[in-house]
BAVODO-865941 format. One record per residue: x, y, z of N, C-alpha, C in turn; residue in one letter. Coordinates in nm, 4 decimals. Example, Ala and Ser with C-alpha at 12.3 -4.5 7.8 and 13.67 -1.06 7.14 Angstrom:
<recs>
(rec (1.3190,-0.5690,0.7800),(1.2300,-0.4500,0.7800),(1.3200,-0.3300,0.7800),A) (rec (1.2850,-0.2250,0.7080),(1.3670,-0.1060,0.7140),(1.2900,0.0030,0.7870),S) 
</recs>
This chain:
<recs>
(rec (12.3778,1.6811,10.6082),(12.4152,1.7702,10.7167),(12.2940,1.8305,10.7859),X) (rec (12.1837,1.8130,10.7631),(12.0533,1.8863,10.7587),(12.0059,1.8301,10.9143),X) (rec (12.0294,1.7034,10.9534),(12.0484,1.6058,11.0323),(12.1440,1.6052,11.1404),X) (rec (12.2339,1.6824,11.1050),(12.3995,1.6728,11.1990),(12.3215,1.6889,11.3084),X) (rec (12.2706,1.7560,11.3739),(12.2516,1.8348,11.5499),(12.1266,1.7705,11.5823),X) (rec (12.0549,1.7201,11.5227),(11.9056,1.5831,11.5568),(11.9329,1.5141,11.5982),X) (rec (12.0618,1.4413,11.5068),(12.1309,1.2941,11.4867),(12.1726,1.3288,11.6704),X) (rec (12.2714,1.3899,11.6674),(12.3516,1.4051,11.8180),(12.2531,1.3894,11.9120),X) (rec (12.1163,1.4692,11.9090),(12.1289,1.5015,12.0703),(11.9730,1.3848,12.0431),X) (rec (11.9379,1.3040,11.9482),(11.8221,1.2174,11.9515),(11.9480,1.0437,12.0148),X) (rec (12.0986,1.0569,11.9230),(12.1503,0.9840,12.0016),(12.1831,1.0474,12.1761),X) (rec (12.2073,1.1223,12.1781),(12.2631,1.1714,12.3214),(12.1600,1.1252,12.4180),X) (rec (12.0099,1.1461,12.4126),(11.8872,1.1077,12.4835),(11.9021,0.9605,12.5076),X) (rec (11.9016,0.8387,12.3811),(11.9203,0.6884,12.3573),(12.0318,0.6518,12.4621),X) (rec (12.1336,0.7124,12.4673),(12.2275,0.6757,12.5196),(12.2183,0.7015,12.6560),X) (rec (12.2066,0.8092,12.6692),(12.1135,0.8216,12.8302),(11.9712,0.7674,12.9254),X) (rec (11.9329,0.7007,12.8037),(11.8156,0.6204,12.8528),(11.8643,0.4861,12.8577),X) (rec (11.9593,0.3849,12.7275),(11.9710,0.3007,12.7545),(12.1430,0.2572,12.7501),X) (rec (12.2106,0.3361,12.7614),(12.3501,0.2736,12.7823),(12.4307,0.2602,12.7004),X) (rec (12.3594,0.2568,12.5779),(12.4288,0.2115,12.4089),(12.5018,0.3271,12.3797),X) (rec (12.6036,0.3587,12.3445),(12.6907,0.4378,12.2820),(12.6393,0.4028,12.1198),X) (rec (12.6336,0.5159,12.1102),(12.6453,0.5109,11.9157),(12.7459,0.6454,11.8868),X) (rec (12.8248,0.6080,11.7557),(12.9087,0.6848,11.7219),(12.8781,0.7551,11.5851),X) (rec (12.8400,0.8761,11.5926),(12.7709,0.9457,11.4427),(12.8946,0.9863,11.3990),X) (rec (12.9081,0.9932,11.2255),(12.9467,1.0623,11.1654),(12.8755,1.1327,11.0559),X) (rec (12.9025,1.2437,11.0245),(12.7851,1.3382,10.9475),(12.8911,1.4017,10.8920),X) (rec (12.8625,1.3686,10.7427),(12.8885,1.4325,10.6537),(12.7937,1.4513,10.5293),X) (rec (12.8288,1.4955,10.4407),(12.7677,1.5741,10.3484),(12.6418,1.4112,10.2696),X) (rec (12.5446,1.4309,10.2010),(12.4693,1.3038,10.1707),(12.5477,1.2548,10.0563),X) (rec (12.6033,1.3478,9.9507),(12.6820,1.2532,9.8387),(12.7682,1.1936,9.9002),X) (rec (12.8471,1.2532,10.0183),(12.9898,1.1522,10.0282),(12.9502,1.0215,10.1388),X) (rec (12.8251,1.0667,10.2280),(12.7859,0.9476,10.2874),(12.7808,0.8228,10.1755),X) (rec (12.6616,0.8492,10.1241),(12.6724,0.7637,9.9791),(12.7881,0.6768,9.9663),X) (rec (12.8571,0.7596,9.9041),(13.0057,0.7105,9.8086),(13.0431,0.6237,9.9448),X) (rec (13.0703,0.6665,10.0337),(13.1062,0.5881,10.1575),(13.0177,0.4612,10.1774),X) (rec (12.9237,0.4275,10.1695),(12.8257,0.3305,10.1877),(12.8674,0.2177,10.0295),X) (rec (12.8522,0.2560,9.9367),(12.8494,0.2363,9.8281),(13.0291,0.1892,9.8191),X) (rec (13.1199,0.2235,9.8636),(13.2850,0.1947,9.8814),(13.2654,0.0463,9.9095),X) (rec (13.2022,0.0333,10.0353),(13.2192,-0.0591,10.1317),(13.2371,-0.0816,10.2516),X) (rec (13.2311,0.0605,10.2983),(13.2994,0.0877,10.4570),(13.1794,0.0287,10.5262),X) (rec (13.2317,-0.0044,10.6325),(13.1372,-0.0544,10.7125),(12.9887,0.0300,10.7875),X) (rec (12.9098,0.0454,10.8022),(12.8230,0.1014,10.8790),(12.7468,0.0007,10.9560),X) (rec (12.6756,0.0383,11.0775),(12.5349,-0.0089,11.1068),(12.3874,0.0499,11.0747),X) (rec (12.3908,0.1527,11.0760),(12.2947,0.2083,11.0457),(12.3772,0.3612,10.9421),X) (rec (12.2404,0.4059,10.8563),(12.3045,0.5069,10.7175),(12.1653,0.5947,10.7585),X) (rec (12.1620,0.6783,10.7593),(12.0539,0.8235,10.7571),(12.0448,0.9224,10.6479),X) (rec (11.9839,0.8903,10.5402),(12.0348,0.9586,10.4617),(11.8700,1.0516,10.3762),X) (rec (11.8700,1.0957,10.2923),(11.7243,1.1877,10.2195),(11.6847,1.0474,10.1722),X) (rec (11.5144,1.0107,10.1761),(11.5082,0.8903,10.1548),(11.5179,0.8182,10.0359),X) (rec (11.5104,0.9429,9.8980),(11.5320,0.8699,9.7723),(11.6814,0.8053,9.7892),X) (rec (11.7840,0.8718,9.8466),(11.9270,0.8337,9.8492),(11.8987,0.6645,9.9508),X) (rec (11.8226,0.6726,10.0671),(11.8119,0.5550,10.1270),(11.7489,0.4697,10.0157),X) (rec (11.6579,0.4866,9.9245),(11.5864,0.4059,9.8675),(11.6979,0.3215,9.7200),X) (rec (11.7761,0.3886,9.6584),(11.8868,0.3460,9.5986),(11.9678,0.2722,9.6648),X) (rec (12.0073,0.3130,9.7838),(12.1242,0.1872,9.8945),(12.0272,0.0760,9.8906),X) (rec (11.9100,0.0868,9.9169),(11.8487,-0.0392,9.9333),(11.8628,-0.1312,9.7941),X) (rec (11.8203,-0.0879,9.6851),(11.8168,-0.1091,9.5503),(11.9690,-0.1910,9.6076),X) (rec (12.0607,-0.1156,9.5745),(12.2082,-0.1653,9.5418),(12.2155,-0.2849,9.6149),X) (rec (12.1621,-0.3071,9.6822),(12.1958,-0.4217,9.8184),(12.3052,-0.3837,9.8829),X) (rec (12.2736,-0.2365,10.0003),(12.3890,-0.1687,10.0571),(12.3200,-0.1683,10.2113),X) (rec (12.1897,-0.1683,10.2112),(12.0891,-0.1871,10.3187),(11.9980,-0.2512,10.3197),X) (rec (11.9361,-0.3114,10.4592),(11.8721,-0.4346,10.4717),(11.7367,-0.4063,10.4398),X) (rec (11.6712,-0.4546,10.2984),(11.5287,-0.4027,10.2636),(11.4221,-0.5074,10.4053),X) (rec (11.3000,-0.3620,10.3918),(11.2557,-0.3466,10.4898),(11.2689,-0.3068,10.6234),X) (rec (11.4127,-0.2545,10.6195),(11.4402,-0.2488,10.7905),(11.4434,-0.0988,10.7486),X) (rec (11.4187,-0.0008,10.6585),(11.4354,0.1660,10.6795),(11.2702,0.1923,10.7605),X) (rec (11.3114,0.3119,10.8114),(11.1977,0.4002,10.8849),(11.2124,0.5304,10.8649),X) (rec (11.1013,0.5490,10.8583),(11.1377,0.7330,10.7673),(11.1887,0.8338,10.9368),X) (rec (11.2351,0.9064,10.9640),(11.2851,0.9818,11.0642),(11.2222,1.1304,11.0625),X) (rec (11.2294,1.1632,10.9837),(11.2009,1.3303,10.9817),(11.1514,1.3871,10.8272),X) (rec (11.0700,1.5074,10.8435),(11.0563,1.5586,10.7236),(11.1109,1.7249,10.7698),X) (rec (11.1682,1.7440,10.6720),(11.2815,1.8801,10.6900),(11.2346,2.0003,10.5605),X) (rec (11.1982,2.0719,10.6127),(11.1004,2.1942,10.4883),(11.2946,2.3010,10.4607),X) (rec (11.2682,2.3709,10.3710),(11.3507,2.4884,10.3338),(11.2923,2.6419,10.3318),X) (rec (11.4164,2.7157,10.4181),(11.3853,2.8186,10.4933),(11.4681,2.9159,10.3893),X) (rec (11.4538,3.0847,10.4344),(11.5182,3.1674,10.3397),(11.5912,3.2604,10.5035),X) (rec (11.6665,3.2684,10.4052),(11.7977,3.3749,10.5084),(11.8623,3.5248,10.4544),X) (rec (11.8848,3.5861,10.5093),(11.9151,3.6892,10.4663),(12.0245,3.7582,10.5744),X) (rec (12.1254,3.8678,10.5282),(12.2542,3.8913,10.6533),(12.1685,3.9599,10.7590),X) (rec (12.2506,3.9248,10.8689),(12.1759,3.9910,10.9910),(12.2099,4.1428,10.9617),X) (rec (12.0613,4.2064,10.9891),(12.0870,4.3525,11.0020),(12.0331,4.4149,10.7989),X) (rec (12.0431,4.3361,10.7460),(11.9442,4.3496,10.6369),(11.8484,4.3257,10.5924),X) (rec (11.7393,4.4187,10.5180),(11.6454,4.4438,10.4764),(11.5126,4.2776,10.4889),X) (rec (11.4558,4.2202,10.5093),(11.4252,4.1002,10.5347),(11.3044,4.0814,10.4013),X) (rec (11.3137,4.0722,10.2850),(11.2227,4.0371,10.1663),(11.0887,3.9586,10.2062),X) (rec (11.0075,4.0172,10.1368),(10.8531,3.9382,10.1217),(10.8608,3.8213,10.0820),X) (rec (10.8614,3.6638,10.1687),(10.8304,3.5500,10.1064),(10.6872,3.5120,10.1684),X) (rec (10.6126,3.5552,10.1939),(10.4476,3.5270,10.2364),(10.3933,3.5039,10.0470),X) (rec (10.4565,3.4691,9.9706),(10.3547,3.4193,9.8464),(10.4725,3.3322,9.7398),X) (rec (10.4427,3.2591,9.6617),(10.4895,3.2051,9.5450),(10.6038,3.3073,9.4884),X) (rec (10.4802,3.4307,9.4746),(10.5121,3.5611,9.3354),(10.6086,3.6454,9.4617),X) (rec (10.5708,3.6916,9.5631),(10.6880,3.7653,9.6726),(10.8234,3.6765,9.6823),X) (rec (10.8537,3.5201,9.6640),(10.9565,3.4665,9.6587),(11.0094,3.4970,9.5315),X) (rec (10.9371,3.5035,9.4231),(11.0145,3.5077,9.2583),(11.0603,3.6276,9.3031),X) (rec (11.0290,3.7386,9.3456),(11.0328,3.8508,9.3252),(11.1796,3.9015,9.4120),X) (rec (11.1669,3.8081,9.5066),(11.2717,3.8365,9.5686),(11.4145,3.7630,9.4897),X) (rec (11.4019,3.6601,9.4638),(11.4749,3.5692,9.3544),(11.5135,3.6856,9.2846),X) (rec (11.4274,3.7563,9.1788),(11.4920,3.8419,9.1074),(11.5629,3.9655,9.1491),X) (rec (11.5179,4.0108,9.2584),(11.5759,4.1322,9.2930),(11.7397,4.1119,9.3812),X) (rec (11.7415,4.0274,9.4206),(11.9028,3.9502,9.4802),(12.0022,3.9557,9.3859),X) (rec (12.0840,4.0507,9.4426),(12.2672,4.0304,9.3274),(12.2793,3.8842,9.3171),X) (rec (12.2731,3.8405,9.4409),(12.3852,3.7131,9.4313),(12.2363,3.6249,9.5535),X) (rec (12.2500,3.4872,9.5044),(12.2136,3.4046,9.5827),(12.2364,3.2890,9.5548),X) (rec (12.2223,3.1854,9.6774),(12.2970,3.0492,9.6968),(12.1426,2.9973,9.7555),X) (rec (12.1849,2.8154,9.7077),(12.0996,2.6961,9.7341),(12.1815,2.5750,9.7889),X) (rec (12.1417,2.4934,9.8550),(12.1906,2.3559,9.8532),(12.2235,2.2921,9.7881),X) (rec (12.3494,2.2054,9.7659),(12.3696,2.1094,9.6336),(12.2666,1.9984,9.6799),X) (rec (12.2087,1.9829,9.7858),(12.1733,1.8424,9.8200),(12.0058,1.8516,9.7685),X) (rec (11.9237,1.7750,9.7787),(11.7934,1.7394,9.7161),(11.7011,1.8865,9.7093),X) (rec (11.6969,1.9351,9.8557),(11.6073,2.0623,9.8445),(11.6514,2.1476,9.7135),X) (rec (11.7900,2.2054,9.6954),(11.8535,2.2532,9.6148),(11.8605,2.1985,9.4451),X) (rec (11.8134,2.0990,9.4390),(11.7328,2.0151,9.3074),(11.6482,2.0647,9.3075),X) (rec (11.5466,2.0554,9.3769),(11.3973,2.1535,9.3839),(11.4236,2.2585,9.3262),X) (rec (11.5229,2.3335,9.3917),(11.4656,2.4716,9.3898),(11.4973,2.5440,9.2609),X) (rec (11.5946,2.4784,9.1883),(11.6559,2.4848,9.0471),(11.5452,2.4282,8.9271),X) (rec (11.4770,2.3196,8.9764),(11.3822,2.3031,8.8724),(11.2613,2.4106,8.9132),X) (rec (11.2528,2.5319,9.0415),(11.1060,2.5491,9.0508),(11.1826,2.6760,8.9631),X) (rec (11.2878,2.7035,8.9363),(11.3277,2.8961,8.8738),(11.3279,2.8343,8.7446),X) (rec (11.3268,2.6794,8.7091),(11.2772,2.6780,8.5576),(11.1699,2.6898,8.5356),X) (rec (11.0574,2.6091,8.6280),(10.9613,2.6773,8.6019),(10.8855,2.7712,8.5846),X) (rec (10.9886,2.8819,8.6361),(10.9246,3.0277,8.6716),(10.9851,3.0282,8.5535),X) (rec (11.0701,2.9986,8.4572),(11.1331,3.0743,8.3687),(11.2296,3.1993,8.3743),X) (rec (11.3406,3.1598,8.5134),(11.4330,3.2521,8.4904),(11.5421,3.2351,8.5532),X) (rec (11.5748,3.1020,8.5062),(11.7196,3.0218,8.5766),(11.8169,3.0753,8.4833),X) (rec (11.8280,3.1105,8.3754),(11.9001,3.1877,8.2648),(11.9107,3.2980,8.2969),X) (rec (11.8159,3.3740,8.3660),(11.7911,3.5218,8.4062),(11.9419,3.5458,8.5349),X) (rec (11.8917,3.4351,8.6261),(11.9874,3.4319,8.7640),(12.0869,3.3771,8.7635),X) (rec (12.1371,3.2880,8.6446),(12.2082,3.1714,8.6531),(12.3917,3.2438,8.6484),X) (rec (12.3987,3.3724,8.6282),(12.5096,3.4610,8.6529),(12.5662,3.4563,8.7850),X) (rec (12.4131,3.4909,8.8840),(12.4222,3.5692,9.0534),(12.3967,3.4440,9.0793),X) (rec (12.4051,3.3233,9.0870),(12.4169,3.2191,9.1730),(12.5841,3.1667,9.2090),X) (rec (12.5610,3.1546,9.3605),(12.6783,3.1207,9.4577),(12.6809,2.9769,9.4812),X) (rec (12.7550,2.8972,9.4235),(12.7466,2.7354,9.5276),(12.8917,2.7440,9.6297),X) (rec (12.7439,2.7074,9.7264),(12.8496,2.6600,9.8720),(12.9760,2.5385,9.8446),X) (rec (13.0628,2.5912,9.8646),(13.1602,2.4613,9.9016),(13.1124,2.3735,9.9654),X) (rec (13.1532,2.2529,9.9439),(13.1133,2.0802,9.9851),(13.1407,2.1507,10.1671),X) (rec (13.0422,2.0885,10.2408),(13.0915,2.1446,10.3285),(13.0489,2.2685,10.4200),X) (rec (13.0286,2.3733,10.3242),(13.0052,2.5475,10.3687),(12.8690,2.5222,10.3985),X) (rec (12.7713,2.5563,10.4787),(12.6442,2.5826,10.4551),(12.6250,2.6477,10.4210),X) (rec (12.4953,2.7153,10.3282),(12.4609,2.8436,10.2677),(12.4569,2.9465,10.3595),X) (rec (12.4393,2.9527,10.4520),(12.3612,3.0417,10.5862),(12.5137,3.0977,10.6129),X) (rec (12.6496,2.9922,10.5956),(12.7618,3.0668,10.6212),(12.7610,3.1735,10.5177),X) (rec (12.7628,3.1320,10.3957),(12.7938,3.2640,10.2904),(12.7048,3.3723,10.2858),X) (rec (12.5446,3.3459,10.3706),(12.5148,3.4694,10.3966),(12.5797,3.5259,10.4777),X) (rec (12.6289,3.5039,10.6178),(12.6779,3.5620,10.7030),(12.7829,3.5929,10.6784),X) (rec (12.8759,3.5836,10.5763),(13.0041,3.6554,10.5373),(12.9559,3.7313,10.4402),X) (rec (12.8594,3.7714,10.3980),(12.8683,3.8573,10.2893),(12.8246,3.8406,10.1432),X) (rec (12.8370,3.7054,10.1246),(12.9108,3.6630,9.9638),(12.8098,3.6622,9.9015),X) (rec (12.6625,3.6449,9.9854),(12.5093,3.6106,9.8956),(12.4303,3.7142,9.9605),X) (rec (12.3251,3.7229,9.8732),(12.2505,3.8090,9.9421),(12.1110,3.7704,10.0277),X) (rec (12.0738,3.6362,9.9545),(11.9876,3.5305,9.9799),(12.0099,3.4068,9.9377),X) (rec (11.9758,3.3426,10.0608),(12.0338,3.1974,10.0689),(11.8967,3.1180,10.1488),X) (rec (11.9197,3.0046,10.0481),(11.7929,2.8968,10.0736),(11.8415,2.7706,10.1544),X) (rec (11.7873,2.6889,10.2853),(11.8440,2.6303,10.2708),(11.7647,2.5458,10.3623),X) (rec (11.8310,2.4098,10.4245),(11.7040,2.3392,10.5094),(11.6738,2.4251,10.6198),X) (rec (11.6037,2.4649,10.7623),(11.5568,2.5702,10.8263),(11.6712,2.4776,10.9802),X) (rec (11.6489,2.3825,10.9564),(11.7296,2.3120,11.0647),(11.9024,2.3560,11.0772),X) (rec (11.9409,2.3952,10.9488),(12.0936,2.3805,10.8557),(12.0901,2.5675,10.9177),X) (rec (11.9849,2.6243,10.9167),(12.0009,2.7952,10.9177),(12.0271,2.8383,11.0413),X) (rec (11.9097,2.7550,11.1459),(11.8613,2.8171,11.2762),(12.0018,2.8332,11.4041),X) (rec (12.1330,2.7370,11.3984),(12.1881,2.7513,11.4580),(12.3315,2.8887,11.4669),X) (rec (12.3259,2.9157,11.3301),(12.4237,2.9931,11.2493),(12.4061,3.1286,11.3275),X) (rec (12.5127,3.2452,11.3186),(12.4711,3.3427,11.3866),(12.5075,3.4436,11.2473),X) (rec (12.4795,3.5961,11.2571),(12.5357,3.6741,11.1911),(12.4215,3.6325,11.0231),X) (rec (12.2823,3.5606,11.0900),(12.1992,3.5709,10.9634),(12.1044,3.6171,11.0089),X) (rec (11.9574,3.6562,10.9231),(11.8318,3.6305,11.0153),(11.7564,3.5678,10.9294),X) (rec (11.6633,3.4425,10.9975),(11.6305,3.3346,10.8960),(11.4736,3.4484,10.8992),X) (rec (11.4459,3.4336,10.7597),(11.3225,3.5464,10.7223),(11.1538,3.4603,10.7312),X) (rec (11.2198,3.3073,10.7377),(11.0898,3.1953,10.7208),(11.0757,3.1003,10.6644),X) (rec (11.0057,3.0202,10.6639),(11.0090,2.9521,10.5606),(10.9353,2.9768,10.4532),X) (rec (10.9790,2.8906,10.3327),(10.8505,2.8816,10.1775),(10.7559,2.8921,10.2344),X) (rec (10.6959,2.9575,10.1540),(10.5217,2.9407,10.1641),(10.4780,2.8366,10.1376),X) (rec (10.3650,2.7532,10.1482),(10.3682,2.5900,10.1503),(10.2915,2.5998,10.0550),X) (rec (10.2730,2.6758,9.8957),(10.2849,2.6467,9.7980),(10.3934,2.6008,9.7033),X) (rec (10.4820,2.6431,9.7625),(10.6335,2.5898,9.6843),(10.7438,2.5377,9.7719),X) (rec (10.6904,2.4885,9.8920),(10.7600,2.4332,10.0362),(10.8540,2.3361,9.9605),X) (rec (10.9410,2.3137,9.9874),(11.0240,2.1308,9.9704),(11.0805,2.1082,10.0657),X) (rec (10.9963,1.9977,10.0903),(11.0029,1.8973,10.2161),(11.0843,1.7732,10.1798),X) (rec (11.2223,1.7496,10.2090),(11.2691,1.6401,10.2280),(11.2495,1.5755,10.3484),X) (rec (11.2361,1.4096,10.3129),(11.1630,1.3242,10.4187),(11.3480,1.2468,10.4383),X) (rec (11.3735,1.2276,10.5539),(11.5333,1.2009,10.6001),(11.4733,1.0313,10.6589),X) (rec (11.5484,0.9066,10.6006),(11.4799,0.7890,10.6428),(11.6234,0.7324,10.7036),X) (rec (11.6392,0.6441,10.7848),(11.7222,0.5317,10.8184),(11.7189,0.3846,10.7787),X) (rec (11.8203,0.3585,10.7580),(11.8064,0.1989,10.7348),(11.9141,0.1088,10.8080),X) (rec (11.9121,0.0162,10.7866),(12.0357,-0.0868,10.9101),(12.1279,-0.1500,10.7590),X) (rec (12.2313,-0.0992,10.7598),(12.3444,-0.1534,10.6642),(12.3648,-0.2726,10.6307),X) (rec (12.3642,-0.3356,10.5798),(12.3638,-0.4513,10.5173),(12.5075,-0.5301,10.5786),X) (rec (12.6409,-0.4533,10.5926),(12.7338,-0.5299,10.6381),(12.7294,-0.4796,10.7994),X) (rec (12.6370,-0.4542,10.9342),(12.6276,-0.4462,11.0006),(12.6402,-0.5850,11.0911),X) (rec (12.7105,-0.5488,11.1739),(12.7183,-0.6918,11.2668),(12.6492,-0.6966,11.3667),X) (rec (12.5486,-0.5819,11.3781),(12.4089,-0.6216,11.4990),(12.2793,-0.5276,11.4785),X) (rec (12.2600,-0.6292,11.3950),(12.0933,-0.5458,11.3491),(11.9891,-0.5356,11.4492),X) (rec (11.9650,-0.5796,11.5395),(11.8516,-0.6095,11.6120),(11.9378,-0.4514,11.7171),X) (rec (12.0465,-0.4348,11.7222),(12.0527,-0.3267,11.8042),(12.0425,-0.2617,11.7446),X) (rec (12.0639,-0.2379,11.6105),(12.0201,-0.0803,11.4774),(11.8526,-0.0802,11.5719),X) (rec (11.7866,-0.2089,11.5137),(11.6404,-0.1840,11.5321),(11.6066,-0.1293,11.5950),X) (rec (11.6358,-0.1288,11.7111),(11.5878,-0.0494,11.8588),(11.6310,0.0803,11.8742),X) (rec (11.7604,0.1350,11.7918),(11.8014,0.2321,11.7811),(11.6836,0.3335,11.6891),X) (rec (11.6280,0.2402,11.5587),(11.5643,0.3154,11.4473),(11.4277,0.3416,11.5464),X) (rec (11.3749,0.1993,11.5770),(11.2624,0.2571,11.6717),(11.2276,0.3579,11.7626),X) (rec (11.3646,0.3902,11.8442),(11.3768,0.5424,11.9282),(11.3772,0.6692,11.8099),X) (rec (11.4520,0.6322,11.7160),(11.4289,0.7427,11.6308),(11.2959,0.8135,11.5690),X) (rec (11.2114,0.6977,11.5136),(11.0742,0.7115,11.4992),(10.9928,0.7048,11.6017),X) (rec (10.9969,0.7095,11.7277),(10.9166,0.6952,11.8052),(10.8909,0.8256,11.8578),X) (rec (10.7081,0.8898,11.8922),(10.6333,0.9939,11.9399),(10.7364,1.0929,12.0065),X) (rec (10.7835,0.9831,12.0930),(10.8335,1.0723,12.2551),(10.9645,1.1462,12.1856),X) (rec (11.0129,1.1623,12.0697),(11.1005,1.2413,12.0258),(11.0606,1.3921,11.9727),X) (rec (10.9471,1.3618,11.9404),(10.8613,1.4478,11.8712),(10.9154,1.5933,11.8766),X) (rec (10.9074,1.6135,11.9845),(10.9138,1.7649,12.0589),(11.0633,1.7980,12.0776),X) (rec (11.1833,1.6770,12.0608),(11.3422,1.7158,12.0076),(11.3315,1.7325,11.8452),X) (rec (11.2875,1.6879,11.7471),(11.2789,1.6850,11.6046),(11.2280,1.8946,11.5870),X) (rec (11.1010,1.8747,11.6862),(11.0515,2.0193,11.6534),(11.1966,2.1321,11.6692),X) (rec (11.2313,2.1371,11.7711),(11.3697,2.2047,11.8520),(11.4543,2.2273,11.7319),X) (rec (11.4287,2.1378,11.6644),(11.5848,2.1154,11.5426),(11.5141,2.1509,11.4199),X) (rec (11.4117,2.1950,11.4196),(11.3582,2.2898,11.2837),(11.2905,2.1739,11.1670),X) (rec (11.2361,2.0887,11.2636),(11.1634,1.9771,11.1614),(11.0704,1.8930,11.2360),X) (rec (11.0027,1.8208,11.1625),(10.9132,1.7420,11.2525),(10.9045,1.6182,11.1779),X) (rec (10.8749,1.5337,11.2901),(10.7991,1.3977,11.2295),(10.7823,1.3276,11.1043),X) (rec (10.8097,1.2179,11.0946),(10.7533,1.2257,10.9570),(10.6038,1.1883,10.9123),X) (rec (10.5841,1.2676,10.8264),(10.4119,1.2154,10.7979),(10.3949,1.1586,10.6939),X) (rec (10.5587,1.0714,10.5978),(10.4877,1.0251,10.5375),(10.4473,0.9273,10.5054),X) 
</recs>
């Protein structure tokens, strides 16, 4: 979902430059998956790239044809109109971690991160009471804005459109997690050479400055 509003308006541009209609659907990355992995048809799959790198494995996508698309960092949120916590350090994020009744993460990859970095801090046992998971579905940034969390982590792209939060920043880029978002051309696709040209607009410079807009950039890796 991190992707939903890129995906649109990087197709919306393609389509206005060259005529091609493409039809997105965006949903959550496990159920894309399961969907890919079913059998349903796709042409092209966008997914976090370890998840692209398994479709490929499976023989679900055409190896060699992925291109990495974007790298997407995780931002912190807090309700609009409250207190906005110190994350300018490692130790100002723990700190805030601990001082939060209640807080929520992503089920999706960033949200792996961020569960192994409070083991490392040694105090996922400490919090593991005051943690909120979003419904399949909910973004975190919603359950700040209703109330339910007090801090919520989540991709910065997934935060920035939401209202009724205020996104406080991102990680400090000592403990940043950067998911890299790749494409590949589906294996039961019936016109690869038009995926191609599609993936190529996706990775290509002149997008650059729509990727920024949507709370991510480029990929560098």
């Amino acid at each position: 979902m991190a992707t939903k509003l890129l995906l649109a308006a990087l197709v919306a541009r393609y389509t206005a430059q060259t005529g091609v209609a493409v039809n997105v659907v965006s949903v959550g990355g496990v159920d894309a998956a399961k969907r890919v992995q079913a059998g349903e048809v796709f042409d092209v799959v966008v997914l976090a790239s370890n998840a692209i790198d398994e479709l490929t494995a499976a023989g679900h996508i055409v190896p060699g044809s992925c291109v990495d698309v974007v790298d997407s960092g995780v931002a912190v949120a807090v309700r609009a109109g409250a207190v906005a916590p110190d994350i300018g350090s490692e130790a100002a994020v723990k700190a805030a971690v601990l001082a939060a009744p209640r807080l929520a993460y992503s089920t999706g990859p960033s949200g792996v991160q961020l569960a192994k970095l409070f083991e490392r801090w040694g105090i996922a046992g400490q919090i593991a009471d005051r943690l909120v998971t979003a419904p399949p579905g909910i973004p975190v940034g919603t359950l700040v804005a209703r109330g339910e969390v007090d801090l919520g982590f989540q991709q910065l792209s997934e935060l920035m459109p939401l209202t009724g939060i205020t996104v406080v920043g991102p990680l400090p880029p000592e403990i940043q997690i950067t998911t890299t978002f790749s494409a590949g051309i589906a294996s039961r696709s019936q016109q690869p050479e038009a995926v191609r040209a599609l993936l190529a607009f996706f990775a290509s410079p002149e997008v650059a400055a729509l990727k920024l807009q949507h709370g991510m950039v480029a990929s560098g890796r």
